[in-house]
N, C-alpha and C positions, 0 to 999 in steps of 0.2 A: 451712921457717918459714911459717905462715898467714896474721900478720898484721907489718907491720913499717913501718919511715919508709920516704917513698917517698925513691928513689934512682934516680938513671941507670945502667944496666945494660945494656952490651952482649954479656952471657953470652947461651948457646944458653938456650931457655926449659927448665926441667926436664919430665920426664913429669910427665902425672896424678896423684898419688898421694894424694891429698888431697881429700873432700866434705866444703863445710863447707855446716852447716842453717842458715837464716835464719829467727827470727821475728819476731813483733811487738814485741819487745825492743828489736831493732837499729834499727827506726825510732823509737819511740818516743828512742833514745837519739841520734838526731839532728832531736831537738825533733819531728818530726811528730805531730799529734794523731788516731790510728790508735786511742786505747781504746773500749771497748766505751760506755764515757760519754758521748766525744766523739759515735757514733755517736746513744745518746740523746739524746741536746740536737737532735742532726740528724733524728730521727724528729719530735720533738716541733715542731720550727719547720716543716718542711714535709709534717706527714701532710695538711694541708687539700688542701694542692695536688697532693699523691697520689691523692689519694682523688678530686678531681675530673678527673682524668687517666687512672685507670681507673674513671669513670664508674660511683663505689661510693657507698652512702650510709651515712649512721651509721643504728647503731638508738638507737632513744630509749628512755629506763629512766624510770621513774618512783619515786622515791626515797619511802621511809614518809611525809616532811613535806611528798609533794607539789610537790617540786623536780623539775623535766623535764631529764633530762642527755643527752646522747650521746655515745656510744661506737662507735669503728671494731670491726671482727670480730675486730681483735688483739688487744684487751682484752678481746672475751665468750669468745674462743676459749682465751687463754695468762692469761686471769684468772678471778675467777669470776664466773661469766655472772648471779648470783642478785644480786650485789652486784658489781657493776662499779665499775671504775673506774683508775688510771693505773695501769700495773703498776711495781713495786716496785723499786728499786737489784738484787737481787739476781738481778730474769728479766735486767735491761740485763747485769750487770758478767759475768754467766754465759751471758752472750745463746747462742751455740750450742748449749751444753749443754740449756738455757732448751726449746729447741724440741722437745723429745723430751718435754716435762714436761706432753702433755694429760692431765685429767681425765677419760676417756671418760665416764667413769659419768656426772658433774657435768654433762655436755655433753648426753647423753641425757636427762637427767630435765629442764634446763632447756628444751630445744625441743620434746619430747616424740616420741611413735613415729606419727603418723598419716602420711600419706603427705607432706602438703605439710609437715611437719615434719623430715621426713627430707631433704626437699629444700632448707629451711634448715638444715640440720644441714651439708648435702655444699657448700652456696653459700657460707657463711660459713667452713668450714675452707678452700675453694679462695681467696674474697677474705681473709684474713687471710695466706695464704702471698703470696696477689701482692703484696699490700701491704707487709710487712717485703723482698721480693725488691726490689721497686721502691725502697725507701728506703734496704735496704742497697747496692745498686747506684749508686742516686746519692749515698752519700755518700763512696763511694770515688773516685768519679771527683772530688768536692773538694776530694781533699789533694793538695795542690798542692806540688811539689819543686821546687826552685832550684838549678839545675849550680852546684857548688861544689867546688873542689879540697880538701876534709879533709886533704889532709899525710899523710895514707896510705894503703896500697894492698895488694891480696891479693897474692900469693903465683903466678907465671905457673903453676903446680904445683896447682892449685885449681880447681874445679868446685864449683857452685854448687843446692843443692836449697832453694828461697825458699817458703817459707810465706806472705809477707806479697803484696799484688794490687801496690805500687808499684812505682818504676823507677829505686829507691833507688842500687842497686850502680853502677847507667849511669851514672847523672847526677852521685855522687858518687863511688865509688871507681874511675871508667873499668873496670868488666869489663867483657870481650866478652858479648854478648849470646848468643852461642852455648855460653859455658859456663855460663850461667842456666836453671834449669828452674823456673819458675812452677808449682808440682804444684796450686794452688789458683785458677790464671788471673791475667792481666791488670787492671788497671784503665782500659786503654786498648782495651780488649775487652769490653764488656760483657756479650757472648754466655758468656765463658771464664768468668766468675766462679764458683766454687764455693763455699756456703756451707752449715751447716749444724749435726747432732748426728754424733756418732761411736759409737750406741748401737748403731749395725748392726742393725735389726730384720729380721725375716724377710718375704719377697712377703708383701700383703693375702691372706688365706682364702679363696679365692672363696664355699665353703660358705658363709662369714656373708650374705655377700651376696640367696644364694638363700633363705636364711631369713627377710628380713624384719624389721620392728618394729625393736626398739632393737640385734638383731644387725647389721641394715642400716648404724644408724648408728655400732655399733664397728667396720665393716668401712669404713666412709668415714672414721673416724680414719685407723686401720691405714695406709689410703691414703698420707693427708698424711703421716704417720709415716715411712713408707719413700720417701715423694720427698722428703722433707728430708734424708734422710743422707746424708751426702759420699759415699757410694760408694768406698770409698779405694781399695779394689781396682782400679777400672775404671781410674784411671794407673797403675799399677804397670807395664803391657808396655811405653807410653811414658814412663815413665823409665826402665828397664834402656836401651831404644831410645839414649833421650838418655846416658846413661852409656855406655854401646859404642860411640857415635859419637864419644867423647869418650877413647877407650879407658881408660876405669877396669873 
């Protein structure tokens, strides 16, 4: 059995036979505010102090009636840069996905190909990834868990592959921490955090590189492009690891 009333049990514990997957479900269903929403509201109250933290500045747009606005590089980079402005419910509620969704072309033609262009091209896609990095990193560290006996409990027969960064299982169903595997990192880890798209693209072209002009600047998309994917392969040896140590 996986899940059940807790009970006192002086049985042998049974083997492994059992991975169950956690995700953002399972917290959400013990009240945590873990959506991609909650995260928006958390970008939008503290990008200032982001932004002054790694020592970024907004660019300023100039609107047809002559209104002066500005915008972080998250919004010229993941919106359109010709017409800026907050990006939409549907980059937040899809945020991972969200991040695989550059423009290149729209990006090249708004900064255009001369050299110092290009170098706004590669500063702006670098400061828009630290910036959602830094925001999403601190807003996981502010969901905050309170140990609470819930009334039930896994299964001693269970191993645990957790999708969600909390410390849900610990603090509320008493698992061992040893049959937990984090494949996406801790929240109490800042370093471990993985986030991202799961489009898999292939290594940057170096060739675009060597070409120049607006190939320059689809080769420093490309870039950001593949340092943003989870990489999902790169856990797979330590979770088999963690699974064999765990003999499943």
């Amino acid at each position: 059995m996986i899940f059940r009333k807790k009970k006192k049990s002086t049985e042998r514990p049974p083997r492994i036979d059992t991975i169950v997957i956690i995700g953002n479900g399972f917290d959400r269903w013990q009240g945590l505010n873990t959506s991609y929403a909650d995260f928006q509201t958390y970008y939008h109250e503290h990008l200032d102090e982001i932004l002054k933290k790694l020592h970024i500045k907004k660019s300023k747009y100039i609107s047809p009636d002559g209104t002066v606005e500005e915008w972080s590089d998250v919004e010229l980079i993941y919106g359109d840069p010709f017409d800026p402005g907050e990006l939409d419910n549907e980059f937040w509620n899809n945020f991972e996905n969200s991040l695989a969704d550059i423009d290149a072309e729209r990006i090249n033609l708004f900064f255009g190909k001369e050299r110092s262009d290009l170098k706004d091209i590669q500063r702006s896609l670098r400061n828009a990834k630290r910036i959602l990095t830094e925001a999403f990193c601190g807003w996981i560290a502010t969901i905050s868990i309170t140990e609470e006996d819930v009334g039930y409990q896994f299964g001693d027969n269970c191993v645990f592959i957790n999708f969600n960064y909390t410390d849900t299982l610990r603090k509320r169903f008493g698992v061992n921490e040893m049959r937990e595997f984090h494949i996406h990192g801790e929240a109490t880890d800042k370093k471990s955090i993985v986030f991202g798209h799961n489009r898999h693209p292939q290594e940057p072209e170096p060739m675009l590189a060597t070409m120049g002009e607006r190939f320059l600047g689809l080769h420093f998309v490309d870039e950001i492009l593949y340092e943003t994917d989870k990489h999902c392969q790169d856990n797979i040896q330590i979770l088999c690891w963690f699974l064999a140590m765990n003999g499943v």
